[in-house]
N, C-alpha and C positions, 0 to 999 in steps of 0.2 A: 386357837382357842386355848387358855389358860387355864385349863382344869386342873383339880388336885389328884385324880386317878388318872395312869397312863397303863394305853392299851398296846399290848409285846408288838399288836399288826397295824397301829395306826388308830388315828383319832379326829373326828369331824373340826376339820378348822373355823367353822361358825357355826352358830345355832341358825341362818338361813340356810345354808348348808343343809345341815340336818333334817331342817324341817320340810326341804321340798326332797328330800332322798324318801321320809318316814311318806311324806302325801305322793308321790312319785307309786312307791311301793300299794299306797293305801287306793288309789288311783289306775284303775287296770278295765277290762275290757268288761267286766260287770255292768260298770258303771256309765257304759256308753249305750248298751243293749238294756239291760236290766231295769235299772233303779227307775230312769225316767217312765218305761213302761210300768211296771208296780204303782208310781205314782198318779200316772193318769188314770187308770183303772179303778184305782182304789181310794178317790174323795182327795183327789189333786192336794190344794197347800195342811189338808187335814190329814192325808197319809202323813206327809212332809212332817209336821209338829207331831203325832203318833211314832214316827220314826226316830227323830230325836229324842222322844223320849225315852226309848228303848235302847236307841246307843248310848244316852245318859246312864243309863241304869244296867248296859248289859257289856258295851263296845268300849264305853270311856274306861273304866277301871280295871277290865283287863287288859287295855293297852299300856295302860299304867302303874302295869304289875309286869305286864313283862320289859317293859324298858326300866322299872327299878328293881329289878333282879340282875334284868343283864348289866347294869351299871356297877352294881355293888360285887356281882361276882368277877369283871371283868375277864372274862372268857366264853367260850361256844357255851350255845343254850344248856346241853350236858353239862359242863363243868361249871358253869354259872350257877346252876342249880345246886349242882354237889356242897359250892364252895358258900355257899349262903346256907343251906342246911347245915354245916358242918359248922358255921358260925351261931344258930340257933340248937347246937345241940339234938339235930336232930340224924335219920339213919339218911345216908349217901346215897340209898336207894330213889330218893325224889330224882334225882340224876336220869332217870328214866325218861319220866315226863319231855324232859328238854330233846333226851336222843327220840325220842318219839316225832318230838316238833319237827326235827331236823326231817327226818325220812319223808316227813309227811310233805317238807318243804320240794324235798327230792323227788317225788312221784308227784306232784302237781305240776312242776315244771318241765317234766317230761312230754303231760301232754299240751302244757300250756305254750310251749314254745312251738308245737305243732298249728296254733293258731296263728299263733305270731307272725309263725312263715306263711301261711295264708293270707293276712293281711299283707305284705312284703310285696309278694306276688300279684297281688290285686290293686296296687299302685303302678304297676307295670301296663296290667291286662287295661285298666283303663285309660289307661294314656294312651294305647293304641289304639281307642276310640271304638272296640269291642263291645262294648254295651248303647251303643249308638242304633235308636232307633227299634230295641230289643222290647217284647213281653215279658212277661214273666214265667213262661214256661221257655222263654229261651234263655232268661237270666239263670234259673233254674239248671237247664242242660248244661252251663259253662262251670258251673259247681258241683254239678253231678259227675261229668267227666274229668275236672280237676279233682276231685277226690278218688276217679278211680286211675289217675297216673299216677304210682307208686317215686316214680323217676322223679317228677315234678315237684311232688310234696316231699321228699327226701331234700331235694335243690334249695329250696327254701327253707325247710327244718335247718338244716345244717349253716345257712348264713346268718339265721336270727342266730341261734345257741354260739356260731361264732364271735358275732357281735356282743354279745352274753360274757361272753367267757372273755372276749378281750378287756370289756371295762375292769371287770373283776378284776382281771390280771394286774390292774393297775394301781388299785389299794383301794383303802377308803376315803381318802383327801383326792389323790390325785386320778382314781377310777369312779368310784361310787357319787360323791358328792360333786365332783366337778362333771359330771355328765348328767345328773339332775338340774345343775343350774343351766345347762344348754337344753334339754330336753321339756323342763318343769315349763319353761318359760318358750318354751316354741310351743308347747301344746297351747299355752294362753292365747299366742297370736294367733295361730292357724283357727282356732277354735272362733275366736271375736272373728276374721277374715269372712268365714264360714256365716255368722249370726248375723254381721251386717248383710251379706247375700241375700240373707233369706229373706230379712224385712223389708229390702229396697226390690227383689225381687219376684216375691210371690206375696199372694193375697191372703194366705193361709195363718199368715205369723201370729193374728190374733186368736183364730181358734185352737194354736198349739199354746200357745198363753191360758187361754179356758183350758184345753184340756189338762194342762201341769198343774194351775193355781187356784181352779174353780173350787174353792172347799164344797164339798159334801159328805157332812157328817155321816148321812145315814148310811156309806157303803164304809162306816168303820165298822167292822165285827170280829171274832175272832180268827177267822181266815186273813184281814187283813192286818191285823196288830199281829198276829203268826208271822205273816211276810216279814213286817218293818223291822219284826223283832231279829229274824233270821237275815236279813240283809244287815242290821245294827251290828252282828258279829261276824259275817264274812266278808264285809266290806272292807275293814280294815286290817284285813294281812296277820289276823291273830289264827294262833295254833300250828304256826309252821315254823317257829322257831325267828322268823325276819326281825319283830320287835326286840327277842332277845337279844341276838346280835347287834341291832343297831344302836340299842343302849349300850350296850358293852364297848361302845368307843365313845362315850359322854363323858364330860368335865359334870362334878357337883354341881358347878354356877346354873347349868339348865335346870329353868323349873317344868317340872313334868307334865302338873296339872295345865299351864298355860299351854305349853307347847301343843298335848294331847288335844285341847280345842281347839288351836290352828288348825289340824290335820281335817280334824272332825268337819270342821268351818268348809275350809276350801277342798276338801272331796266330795260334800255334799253340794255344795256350788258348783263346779263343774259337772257334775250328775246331773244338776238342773239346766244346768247353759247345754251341753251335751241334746237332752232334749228338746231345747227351744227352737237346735239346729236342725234335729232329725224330724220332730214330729209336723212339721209345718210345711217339708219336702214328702211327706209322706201322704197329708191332706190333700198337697195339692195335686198329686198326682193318682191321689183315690185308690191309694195302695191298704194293702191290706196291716193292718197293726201286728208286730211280733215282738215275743219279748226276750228270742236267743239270736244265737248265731246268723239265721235264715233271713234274721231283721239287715246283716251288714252284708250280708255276700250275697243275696237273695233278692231283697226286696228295693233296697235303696239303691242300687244299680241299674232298677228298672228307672228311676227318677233323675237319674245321673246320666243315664242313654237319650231320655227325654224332654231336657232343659237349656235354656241357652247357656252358654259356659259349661256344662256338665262334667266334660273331662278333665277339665280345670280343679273343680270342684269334687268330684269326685279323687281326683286324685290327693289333695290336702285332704278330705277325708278318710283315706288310708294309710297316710302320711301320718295324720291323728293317732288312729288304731294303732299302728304300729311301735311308735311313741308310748303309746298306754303300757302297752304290751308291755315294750323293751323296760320299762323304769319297775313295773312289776316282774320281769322276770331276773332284773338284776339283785334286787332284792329276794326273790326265791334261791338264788342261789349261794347265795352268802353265806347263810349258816353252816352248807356242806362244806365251802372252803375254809371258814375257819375255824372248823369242827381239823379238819385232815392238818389245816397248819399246827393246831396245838397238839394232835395226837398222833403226829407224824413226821418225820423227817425234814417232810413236803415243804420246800417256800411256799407263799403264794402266788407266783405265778404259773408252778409247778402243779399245787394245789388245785385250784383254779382249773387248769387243764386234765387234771386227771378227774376231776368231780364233775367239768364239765363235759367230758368225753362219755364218761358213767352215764349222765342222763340224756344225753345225745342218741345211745343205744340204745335207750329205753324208749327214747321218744321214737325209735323207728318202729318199734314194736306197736305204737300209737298207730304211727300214719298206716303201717302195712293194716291196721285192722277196721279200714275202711276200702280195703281190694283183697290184697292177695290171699290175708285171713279171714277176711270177715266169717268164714265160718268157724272159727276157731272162738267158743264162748269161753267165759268164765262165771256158771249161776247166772246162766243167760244172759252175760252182758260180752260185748267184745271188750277187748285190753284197754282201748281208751274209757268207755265208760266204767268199765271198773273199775279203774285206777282214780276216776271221776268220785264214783260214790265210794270206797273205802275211805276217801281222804276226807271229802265233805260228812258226809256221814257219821264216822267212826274216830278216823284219828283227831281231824282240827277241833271237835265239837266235846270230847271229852278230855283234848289233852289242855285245852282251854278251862274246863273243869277241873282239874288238877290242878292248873297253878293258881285259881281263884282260892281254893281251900288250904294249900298250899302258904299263899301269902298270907290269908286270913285267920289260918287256924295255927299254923305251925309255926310262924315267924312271930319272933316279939314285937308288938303292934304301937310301943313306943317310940321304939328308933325307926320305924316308917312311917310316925303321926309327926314323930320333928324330922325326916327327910322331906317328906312334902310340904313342911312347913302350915299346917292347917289350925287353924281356930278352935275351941270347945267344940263348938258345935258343930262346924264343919267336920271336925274327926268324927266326931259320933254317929255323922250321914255317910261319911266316906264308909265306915266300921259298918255299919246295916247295910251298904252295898253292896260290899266287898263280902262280907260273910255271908248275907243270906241274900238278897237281891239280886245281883247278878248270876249266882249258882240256878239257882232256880231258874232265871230264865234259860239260862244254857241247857239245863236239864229239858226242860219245855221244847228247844230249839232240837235236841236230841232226841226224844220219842216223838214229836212230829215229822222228823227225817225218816229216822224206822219206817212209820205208817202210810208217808207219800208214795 
């Protein structure tokens, strides 16, 4: 890629590249559990258009503030920040904001890689045809007692965050984007593999259709424009410093505004195909509807025990998961290592090993607090859910906040109306978004979190 800025650790060699590393990233285990449930529930294709709206207005322009910060400042979220402030005259102390991203990137993947390895292992467990002919009070017992082997979810922690730390190791061209283009593009297959299944094999395919696409307006109300609003900003990988960094190895020639629609495009697309595959296996087997965790290790394994092909099937749907996982947790970890290569000695491979050893140990303190600690609280949560709600809660949601005001208040809004290239009128909606539009909903998004 022929960009006019070069980055000291490397730099995306295509804008496809990029774009399935940023949807890769923006693409994680939410999106497989979550969003399709939110949308059934809540007035199918009319959650869907409510939801874009709020990413329009809440998800699109601050992903588009932190891939053009991290471009212009060319360095980790911190020093990206600094170095853009210091160009707008203003105090080095915004530098904050970004080390905040970072940490925040670091303590999510701590426990996020704890799922990871859950999924890992669940590709295993079904192959040996373990959930063959199971309830779900037995699907149940195999995830009750996989959670209290300390041994086993250490086993797994430690291969994903391997796996993790080895792409890392290997740049941003030759680690990062070239494992998105192997990963981006297997999820598509196995995902389609998965959808034809469903419609050539169960009778159910249409009423997971109704229930995704059925508009009904009247279950839009503030509960649910709350949700779409709040999925609109954690769905896409803002507040943890990812966007920063992975602008921060962009050529000028990308355009932001286009690219940031891809992402938006096809993460919202696979959230819905995601669905089409789960909820139609779900029907048919008269399982119960969930919208966490308990939906992929719980429930859909009862369906997977009791279909023809099951383990087959079940096993590309962990394969899936896993996938999700891996392409969001390579992107959490990004910012720690090129936060340590710039403010450290550290190469990046060294980097990389030492950041990811860091959260490796933190993530054990995850798994142990579902056995050996569990009674070890913090403000009545154990270490994994705390570590859950400070990041969601607290840091992604205000440090998102910061660099909305940040961009819109403190930077001269010139040289980012001709970096983006926009129109009269176009800058002046981009301007009302960016300064008051999006804050506000963040703000909204952040005393709703308080009060759940």
């Amino acid at each position: 890629m022929s960009g006019t800025l070069k980055h000291a650790h490397g730099q995306w060699r295509s804008r496809i590249g990029f774009l399935l590393a940023a949807t890769g990233s923006a693409i994680g285990l939410g999106n497989i559990w979550k969003f399709p449930y939110m949308t059934g529930t809540n007035g199918g294709s009319a959650f869907v258009l409510t939801y874009l709206l709020c990413i329009a207005l809440v998800g699109f322009p601050l992903l588009v503030a932190e891939w053009l910060i991290g471009r212009r400042g060319q360095k980790n979220p911190m020093l990206a920040i600094e170095d853009v402030a210091k160009q707008n005259n203003q105090t080095k102390a915004w530098g904050i904001v970004g080390l905040v991203a970072i940490i925040a990137g670091f303590l999510v993947l701590s426990f996020y890689s704890v799922i990871g390895g859950w999924a890992i292992d669940y590709i295993f467990i079904t192959l040996k045809g373990t959930f063959s002919g199971m309830s779900g009070d037995d699907t149940d017992k195999v995830f009750t007692d996989f959670l209290a082997n300390p041994k086993s979810l250490l086993l797994w922690h430690t291969v994903f965050m391997a796996l993790t730390i080895g792409i890392i190791a290997m740049g941003v061209s030759s680690g990062i984007e070239r494992a998105s283009k192997i990963m981006m593009p297997g999820l598509a297959i196995i995902l389609l593999i998965m959808l034809v299944y469903v419609i050539f094999s169960t009778d159910t395919f249409g009423k997971g259709v109704s229930f995704l696409f059925a508009p009904d307006w009247s279950k839009i109300n503030g509960q649910s424009v709350l949700a779409a609003l709040g999925h609109a900003f954690f769905t896409l990988s803002l507040g943890m410093g990812i966007m920063f960094s992975y602008g921060s190895y962009l050529g000028k020639e990308i355009n932001l505004l286009k690219t940031a629609r891809s992402v938006i495009i096809l993460d919202t697309i696979f959230a819905l195909a995601a669905g089409l595959v789960i909820f139609p296996l779900v029907f048919a087997n008269n399982l119960k509807l969930d919208s966490g965790p308990g939906l992929l290790f719980v429930t859909l394994p009862i369906a997977f025990g009791n279909m023809s092909g099951g383990i087959i099937i079940g096993a590309l749907f962990f394969i899936l998961v896993t996938f999700a996982a891996l392409t969001s947790a390579i992107s959490l970890l990004e910012p720690t290592v090129e936060f340590l290569e710039e403010k450290t000695p550290l190469n990046r491979q060294v980097a990389a090993v030492v950041g990811g050893v860091a959260v490796w140990l933190l993530g054990i303190a995850c798994l142990l607090s579902f056995n050996e600690w569990d009674k070890f609280l913090i403000f009545g949560n154990n270490i994994f859910s705390f570590l859950d709600k400070i990041t969601s809660k607290f840091m992604m949601p205000l440090g998102g906040l910061a660099t909305l005001i940040f961009l819109g208040w403190f930077v001269k809004q010139q040289g980012v109306l001709s970096e983006l290239n926009l129109s009269d009128t176009a800058a002046q909606i981009w301007s009302i978004v960016l300064r008051f539009v999006a804050p506000i909903g963040i703000i909204v998004i952040f005393i709703a979190s308080l009060l759940s």
